[in-house]
C-alpha positions, -999 to +999 in steps of 0.1 A: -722-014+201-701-051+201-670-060+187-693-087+173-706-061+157-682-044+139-664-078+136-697-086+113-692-058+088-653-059+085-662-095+073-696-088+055-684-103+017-698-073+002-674-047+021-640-067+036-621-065-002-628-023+000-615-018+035-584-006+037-573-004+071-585-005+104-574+009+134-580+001+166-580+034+190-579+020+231-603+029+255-590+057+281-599+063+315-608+092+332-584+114+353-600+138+379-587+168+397-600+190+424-601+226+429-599+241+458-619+273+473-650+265+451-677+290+456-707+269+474-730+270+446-711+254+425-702+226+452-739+223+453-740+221+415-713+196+412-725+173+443-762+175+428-748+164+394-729+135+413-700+152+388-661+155+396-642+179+374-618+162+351-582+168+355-580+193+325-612+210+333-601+218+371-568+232+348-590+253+331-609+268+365-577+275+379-561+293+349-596+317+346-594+323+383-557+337+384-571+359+355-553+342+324-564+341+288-570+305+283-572+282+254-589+250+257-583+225+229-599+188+237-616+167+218-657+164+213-676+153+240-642+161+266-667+189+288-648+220+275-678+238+278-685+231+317-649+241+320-653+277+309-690+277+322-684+278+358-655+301+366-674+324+349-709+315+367-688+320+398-674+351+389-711+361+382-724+348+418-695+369+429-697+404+411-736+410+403-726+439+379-704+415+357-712+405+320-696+382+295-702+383+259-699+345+245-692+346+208-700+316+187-700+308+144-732+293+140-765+305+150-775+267+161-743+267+183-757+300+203-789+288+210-777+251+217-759+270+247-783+289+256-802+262+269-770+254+285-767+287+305-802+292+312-801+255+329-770+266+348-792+299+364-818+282+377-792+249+387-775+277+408-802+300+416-787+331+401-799+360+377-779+362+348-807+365+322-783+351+294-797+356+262-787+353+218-784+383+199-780+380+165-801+385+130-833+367+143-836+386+178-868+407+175-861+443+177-887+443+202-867+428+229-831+439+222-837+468+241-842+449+274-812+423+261-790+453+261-804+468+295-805+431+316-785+403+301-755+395+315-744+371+296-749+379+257-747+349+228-740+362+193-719+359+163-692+380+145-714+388+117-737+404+140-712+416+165-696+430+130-729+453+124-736+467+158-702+480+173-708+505+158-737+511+179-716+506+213-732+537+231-762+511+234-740+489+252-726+511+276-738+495+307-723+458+294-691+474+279-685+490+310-685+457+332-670+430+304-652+408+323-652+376+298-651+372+259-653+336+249-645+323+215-661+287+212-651+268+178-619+294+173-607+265+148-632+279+129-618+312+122-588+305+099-581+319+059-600+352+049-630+350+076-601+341+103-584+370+091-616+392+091-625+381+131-593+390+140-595+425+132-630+424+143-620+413+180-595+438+179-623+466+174-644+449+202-614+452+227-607+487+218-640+493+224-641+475+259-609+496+270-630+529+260-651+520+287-627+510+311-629+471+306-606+449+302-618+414+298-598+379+302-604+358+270-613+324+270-608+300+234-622+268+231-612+247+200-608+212+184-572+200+189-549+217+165-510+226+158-506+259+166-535+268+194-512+295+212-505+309+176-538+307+169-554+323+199-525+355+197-530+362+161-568+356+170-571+384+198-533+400+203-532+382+232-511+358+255-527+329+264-525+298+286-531+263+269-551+237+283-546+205+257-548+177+279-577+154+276-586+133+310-624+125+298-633+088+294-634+079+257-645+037+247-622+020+227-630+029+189-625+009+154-621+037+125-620+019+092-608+036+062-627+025+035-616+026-002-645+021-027-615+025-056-588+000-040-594-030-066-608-007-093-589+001-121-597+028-143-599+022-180-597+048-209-628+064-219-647+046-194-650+068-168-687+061-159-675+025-149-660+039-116-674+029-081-697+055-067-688+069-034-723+083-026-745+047-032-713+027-012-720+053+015-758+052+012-751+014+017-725+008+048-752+035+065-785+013+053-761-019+065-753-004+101-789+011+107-804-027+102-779-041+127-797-012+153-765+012+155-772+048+159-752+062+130-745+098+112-732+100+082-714+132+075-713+141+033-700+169+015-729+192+006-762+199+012-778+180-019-756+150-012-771+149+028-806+149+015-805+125-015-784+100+008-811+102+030-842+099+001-819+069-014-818+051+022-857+056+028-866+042+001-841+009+002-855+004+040-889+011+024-881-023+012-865-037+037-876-028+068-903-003+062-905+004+102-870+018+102-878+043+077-895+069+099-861+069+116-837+083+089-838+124+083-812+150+069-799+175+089-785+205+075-781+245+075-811+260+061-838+239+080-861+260+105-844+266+144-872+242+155-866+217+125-831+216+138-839+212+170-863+187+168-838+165+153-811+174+173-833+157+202-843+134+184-807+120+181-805+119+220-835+104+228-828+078+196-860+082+181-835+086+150-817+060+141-797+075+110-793+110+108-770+123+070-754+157+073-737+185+064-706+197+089-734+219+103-734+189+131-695+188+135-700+223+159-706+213+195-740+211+189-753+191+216-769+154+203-754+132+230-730+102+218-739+077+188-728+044+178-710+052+147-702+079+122-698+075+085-676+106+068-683+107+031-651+117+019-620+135+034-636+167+047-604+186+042-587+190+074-579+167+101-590+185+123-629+184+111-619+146+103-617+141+141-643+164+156-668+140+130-656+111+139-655+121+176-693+122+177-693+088+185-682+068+213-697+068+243-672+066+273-679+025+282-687+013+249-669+003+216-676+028+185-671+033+149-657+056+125-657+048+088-637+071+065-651+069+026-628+081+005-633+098-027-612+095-062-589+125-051-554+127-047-558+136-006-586+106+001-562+083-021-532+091-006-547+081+030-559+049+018-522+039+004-502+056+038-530+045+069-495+053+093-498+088+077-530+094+084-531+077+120-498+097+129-502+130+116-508+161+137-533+183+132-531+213+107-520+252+115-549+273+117-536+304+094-546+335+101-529+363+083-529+398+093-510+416+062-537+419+038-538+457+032-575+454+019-590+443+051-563+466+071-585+496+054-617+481+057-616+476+093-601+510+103-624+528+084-649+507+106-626+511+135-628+550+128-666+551+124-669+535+161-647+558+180-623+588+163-592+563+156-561+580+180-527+583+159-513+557+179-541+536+177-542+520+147-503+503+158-512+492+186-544+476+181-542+467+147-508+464+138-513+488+105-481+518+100-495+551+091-484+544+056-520+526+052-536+552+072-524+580+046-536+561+014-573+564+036-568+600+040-550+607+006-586+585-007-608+608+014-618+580+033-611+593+064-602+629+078-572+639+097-582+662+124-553+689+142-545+670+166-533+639+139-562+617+150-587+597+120-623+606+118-644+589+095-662+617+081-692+601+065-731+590+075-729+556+064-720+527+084-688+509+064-698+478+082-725+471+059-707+472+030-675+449+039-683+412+042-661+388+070-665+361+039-648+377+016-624+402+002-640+416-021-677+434-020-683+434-060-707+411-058-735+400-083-773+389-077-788+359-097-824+365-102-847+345-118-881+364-125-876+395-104-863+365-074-835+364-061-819+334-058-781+342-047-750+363-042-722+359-062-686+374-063-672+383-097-646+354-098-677+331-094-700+342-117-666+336-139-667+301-131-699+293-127-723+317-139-710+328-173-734+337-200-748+300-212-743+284-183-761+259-159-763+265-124-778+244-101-800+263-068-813+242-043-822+210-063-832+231-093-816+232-131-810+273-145-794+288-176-778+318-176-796+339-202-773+370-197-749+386-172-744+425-168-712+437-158-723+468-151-754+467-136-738+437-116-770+410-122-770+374-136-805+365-151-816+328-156-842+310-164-854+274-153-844+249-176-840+209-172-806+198-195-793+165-196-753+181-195-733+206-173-708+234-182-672+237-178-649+270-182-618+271-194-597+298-189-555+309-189-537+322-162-503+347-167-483+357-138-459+384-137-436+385-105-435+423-088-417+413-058-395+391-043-395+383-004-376+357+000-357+326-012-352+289+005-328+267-002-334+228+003-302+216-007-305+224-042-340+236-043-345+271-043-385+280-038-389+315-043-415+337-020-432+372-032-457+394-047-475+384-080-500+397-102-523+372-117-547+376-144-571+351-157-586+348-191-617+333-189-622+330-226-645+296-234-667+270-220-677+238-228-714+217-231-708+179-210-730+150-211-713+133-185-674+129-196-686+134-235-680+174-249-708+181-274-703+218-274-677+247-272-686+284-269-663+313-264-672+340-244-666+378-240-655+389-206-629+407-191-601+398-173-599+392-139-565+408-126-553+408-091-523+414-070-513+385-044-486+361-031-475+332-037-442+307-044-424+295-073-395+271-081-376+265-116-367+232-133-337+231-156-338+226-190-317+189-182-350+177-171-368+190-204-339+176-224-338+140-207-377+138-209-378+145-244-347+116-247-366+093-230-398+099-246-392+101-283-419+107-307-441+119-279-454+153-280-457+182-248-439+157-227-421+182-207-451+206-205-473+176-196-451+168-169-451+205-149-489+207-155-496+168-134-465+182-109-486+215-103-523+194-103-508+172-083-489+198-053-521+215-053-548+187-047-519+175-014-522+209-004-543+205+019-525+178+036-498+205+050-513+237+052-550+241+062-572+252+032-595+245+005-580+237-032-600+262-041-580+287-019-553+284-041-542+286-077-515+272-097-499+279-131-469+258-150-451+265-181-420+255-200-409+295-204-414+321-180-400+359-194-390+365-151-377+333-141-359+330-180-371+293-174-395+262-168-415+274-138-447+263-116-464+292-097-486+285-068-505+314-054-531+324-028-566+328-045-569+363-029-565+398-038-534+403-011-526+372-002-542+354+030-507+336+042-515+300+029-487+300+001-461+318+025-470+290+049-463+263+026-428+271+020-417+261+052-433+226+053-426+222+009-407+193+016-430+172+031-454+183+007-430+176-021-421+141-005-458+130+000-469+140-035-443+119-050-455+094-028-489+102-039-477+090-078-459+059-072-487+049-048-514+055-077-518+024-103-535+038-130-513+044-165-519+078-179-528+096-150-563+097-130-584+116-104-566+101-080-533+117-089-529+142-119-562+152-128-578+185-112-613+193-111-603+233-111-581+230-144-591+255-167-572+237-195-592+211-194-563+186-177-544+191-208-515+184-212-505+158-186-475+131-184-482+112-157-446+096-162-427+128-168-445+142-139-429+116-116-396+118-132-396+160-126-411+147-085-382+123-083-354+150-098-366+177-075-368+154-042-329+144-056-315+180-049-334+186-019-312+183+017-322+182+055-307+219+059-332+249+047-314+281+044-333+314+034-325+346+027-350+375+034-353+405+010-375+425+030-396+455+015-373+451-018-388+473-050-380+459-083-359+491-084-342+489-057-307+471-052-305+450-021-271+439-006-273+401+010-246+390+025-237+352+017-210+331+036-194+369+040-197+376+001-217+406-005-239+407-040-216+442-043-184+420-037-194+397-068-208+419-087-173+439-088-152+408-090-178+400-124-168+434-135-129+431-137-133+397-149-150+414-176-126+443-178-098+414-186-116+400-210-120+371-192-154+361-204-163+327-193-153+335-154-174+367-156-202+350-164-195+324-133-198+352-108-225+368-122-242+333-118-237+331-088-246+363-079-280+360-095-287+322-080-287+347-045-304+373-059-320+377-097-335+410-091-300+426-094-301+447-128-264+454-132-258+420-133-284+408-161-271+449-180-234+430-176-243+396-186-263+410-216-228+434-228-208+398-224-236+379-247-237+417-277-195+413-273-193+375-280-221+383-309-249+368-294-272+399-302-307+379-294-295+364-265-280+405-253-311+418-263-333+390-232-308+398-207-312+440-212-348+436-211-347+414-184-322+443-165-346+471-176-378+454-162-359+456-129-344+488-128-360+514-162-335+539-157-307+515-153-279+532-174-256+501-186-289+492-194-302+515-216-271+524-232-266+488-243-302+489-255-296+519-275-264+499-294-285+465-298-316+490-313 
């Protein structure tokens, strides 16, 4: 590709106005580096190749040959793969018993590699029979796979299912010398979580047979590799993030199909579409002869982008047509494949897709990649857009951005986006519900020693005695876990998910998908439409018990929305940070969600409401939570006489609007999360916005958050002054998860709350932890040498004077530290019943006995107030 070019399409009349920046990324040349003491056949290798290792690969070799756990993060297309390959083909040449067991997300990704290995054995003329085992290896030959590979391609889910099975394994266990861990970027939130345990039963299995094998990670670049790869494995690791490939110089254009549109009231369907302005720039860049692939958001979007761009060439230039396809999970191996050389040899010329192609899959460098709105993280954003370039020519990356608060906020801050650093991968390890699932799994592979489940998977014997108290496992003599049962417990926990109550949609006896409960909530409710592969359904019924959704075909012309509440109560606080004057609280919530109506759409138009009958969906997780004063509430409702649910309609764009720039700071989904605002909450005693992980337990996205909430807070009032619509928009205050409907929302109050909570924040955080603290329990923190004991006395003879006002001071300041302290709401309450305030007694004794029941001030001032 020319700067011509792309010079001719930054230009082209019918894109230039939409294109909102460009960036010009320089070339880089390569840096090289030679390792000494090479085995011969891989000199031989190398000199037939006419290859030199680059300077972070040779880093690599040396780091695996002094027996380190490595972690390689480079971009696409850097030769991470060759750096991992040959220390371990050496070590192969070397020790003729070894084995390595190469672990990969994708079923594509294994057998893309093992054409890579099985190219390297013959290349070096060893036996190392390297083979895939996974859900589509025929029992036939898994036998000899066991008995002769030694070097074993899988994937967790598979590597989940047959631990279990280890005494098969016995000759490859025994001589493990390598675990490699391709795409760990991958493993992040509750599968991350889930892989993590599961590596930890794979190395306690390896030690059982005496192994101990080096680990080797190879990811996209991220901000917390090393963190990642420890909470990934337990292990220490070396990191090896320097790239010394060649890379062309590269133009990525963000490109903003909104940026002169302005939205008007109920005229929604007026708005650009990002799907035909992609099909377009990719119709546009095809015709110019530049090898593109255009990444989109789903799997129905990747094939009609590629169906709408047929049939415009159709009429163009029909003998380009035969050179556009989709590409996306669900196609045949050989489907996949063919395409995949098809890319390389350029038979195609425009490939759409799914982020199935965002995995090293190997399709050789392109001319230009299209990415069809933000695709949540940056890192994906740069693996996509690193699949073209080759290393002596000029490439293209065009970024289409959706009407959502993330893609919009890109457009209006280019720096931002240039600048920022890649995301933390989070992996949490305290969710008690997969602790238990994967000892019991744990205990069905080997009998689980006491002092096992500490040191490989980090759980106290607290968790192992709800197992045993559950008859879930046995306790032998000798304190050692048995899992005394036939079953496999494998089979019945999936690495997706938490939870394993899970419904099948079946339409005529077929079965047409799995759904967890909270999705058939959303999505599959009785009267519903669901869409499967292309095809309309109705939901005809939905048994709870039974656990089945049945639908029928049936072609509407509107879709279904669910509307639903959310109340939180607060079970436990963990900690508190201060930003200046910001407090955002940390803990332990339980959620429940009414799901209690939906609603018939023809396009943006309601033309039907239905309730419906189901129960609650309750669940215990974490999450934080800040207050605004009731100053704010009074000055909005000053400001904005005559209006109505001003202040509500502020905190509910505030919440919509933290949420959707979630994402931007902590990497997730919006869907991982969940938010709730209101003008009264009975715990905080006021206006409070909750947001929460989406999980039963918490996954660690939410605790993560509150050390970056200033920069979130920051950016998302940013994110509203940037945005030039009146009333609020997509782009800012709208969610497309609000089960209220998006009402009520203020887009000016919700700036006004943004701007009066960035006013009290400061540069200097301070937090308090309240470890392991039971609403019951009394906790003394010690502040600037005060101690909570120290005030609360000092409250008391204020009290016992009669001085009034300056108890009450104390005891405010003892609860702005710590509100969980029941004395202190029991002695604020006996001020208020004194001073004749009996409604006002009566909130503060029932907020001291929701603490502490048996509090005795408590009670006995409830007794007078009764």
């Amino acid at each position: 590709m020319t700067k011509s070019t792309i010079d001719m399409f930054k230009n082209d009349v019918r894109y230039r106005d939409r294109i909102a920046h460009v960036e010009t990324i320089p070339a880089r040349k390569a840096s090289y580096k030679k390792v000494d003491n090479l085995n011969p056949k891989i000199v031989d290798y190398l000199k037939s190749k006419n290859a030199k290792l680059y300077k972070h690969q040779s880093e690599t070799y040396e780091a695996i040959q002094n027996d380190e756990n490595v972690i390689i993060t480079t971009p696409t297309a850097s030769g991470k793969t060759l750096a991992f390959n040959l220390p371990i083909m050496e070590t192969m040449i070397e020790d003729e018993d070894a084995t390595a067991l190469y672990i990969y997300p994708a079923k594509a990704l294994s057998n893309d590699q093992l054409h890579v290995l099985e190219n390297l054995e013959k290349s070096l003329d060893i036996k190392i029979n390297p083979n895939t085992y996974d859900g589509d290896t025929p029992k036939s030959k898994r036998y000899d796979i066991r008995q002769k590979s030694r070097i074993i391609l899988t994937n967790p889910y598979q590597l989940h299912l047959i631990l279990s099975w280890h005494h098969q394994w016995k000759r490859f266990y025994s001589n493990l010398k390598f675990i490699v861990i391709d795409e760990s970027h991958y493993y992040k939130g509750i599968f991350g979580s889930n892989v993590a345990y599961l590596i930890r039963r794979l190395k306690r299995i390896a030690n059982f047979y005496g192994a101990n094998p080096q680990f080797i990670l190879s990811s996209a670049t991220l901000a917390n590799p090393l963190e990642l790869a420890n909470r990934l494995t337990g292990e220490k690791f070396r990191l090896v993030d320097n790239d010394t490939s060649p890379s062309g110089e590269k133009d990525f254009i963000l490109y903003n199909p909104f940026r002169n549109y302005r939205r008007k009231k109920h005229n929604s369907e007026e708005a650009p579409s990002v799907h035909i302005e992609t099909e377009n720039i990719f119709v546009y860049l095809m015709l110019k002869d530049i090898q593109t692939l255009c990444f989109t958001v789903s799997r129905k979007i990747t094939e009609l982008i590629a169906m709408w761009a047929k049939k415009d060439m159709d009429n163009i230039k029909k003998k380009l047509t035969h050179r556009i396809t989709a590409y996306r999970a669900g196609y045949q191996a050989d489907e996949r494949r063919e395409i995949e050389d098809g890319l390389k040899s350029r038979k195609y010329l425009g490939v759409t897709c799914t982020n199935a192609l965002e995995l090293g899959i190997n399709i050789g460098s392109l001319d230009a990649v299209i990415i069809s709105g933000y695709p949540g993280t940056m890192i994906s954003t740069w693996q996509q857009s690193g699949r073209a370039g080759r290393s002596n020519q000029k490439s293209l990356a065009i970024l289409v951005a959706f009407e959502n608060q993330l893609d919009q906020y890109f457009m209006n801050n280019p720096d931002f986006f240039f600048d920022k650093p890649h995301e933390n991968v989070i992996i949490d390890l305290s969710n008690h519900i997969l602790q238990e699932a994967h000892l019991l799994c744990a205990a069905k592979e080997l009998t689980l020693k006491k002092d096992e489940a500490m040191d490989y998977f980090g759980v106290d014997k607290e968790v192992l005695g709800k197992l045993v108290s559950k008859k879930d496992l046995y306790q032998n003599p000798r304190g050692d876990y048995i899992y005394p049962y036939d079953d496999n417990p494998a089979m019945s926990h999936s690495l997706d998910q938490l939870s394993n109550d899970e419904f099948r949609v079946m339409n005529n006896g077929k079965l047409l998908e799995v759904m967890e409960r909270s999705q058939v909530y959303r999505e599959a409710h009785e009267g519903a439409i669901l869409i499967n592969k292309g095809e309309t359904y109705q939901v005809d019924s939905v048994n709870l018990a039974s656990h089945f959704v049945n639908v029928s075909k049936n072609t509407v012309d509107y879709h279904t929305m669910v509307l639903n509440k959310v109340h939180i109560n607060i079970e436990k606080k963990l900690s508190k940070t201060k930003y200046g004057n910001l407090k955002i609280h940390f803990g332990e919530l339980t959620v429940e969600e009414d799901y209690y109506r939906y609603k018939k759409m023809h396009f943006s138009k309601v033309i039907g409401q239905f309730n419906l009958d189901l129960p609650p969906l309750k669940f215990r997780t974490k999450g934080l939570w800040f207050t605004v004063p009731r100053e704010v509430k009074n000055n909005l409702e000053d400001l904005y006489k005559g209006e109505e649910e001003v202040f509500e309609g502020g905190l509910h764009g505030a919440e919509h609007a933290l949420i959707g720039l979630f994402p931007l700071h902590v990497m997730c989904d919006r869907f991982d999360i969940g938010g709730l605002s209101t003008n009264y909450h009975e715990d905080t005693q006021e206006a409070t916005i909750f947001i929460y992980d989406a999980y039963e337990g918490g996954i660690g996205i939410t605790q993560k958050a509150v050390d970056v909430f200033v920069d979130l807070l920051k950016s998302t009032r940013d994110l509203l002054k940037n945005c030039s619509c009146h009333d609020g928009c997509p782009s800012c205050i709208y969610s497309p998860k609000c089960g209220n409907d998006n009402k009520p929302l203020h887009k000016k109050a919700t700036e006004y709350i943004l701007n009066y909570m960035c006013d009290l924040i400061s540069q200097n955080p301070k937090k308090t932890a309240i470890e392991k603290v039971e609403k019951n329990e009394i906790e003394e923190v010690s502040t600037n040498d005060i101690t909570l004991e120290t005030l609360y006395e000092e409250a008391y003879d204020l009290y016992s004077q009669g001085d009034y006002f300056n108890s009450k001071e104390s005891l405010n300041e003892l609860v702005e530290i710590d509100d969980e302290y029941a004395d202190a709401w029991a002695l604020f309450g006996r001020i208020l019943y004194e001073q004749g305030d009996r409604n006002g007694a009566k909130m503060f004794t029932k907020r001291a006995l929701k603490i502490d029941s048996a509090n005795e001030d408590a009670n006995e001032l409830w007794l007078e107030l009764k």
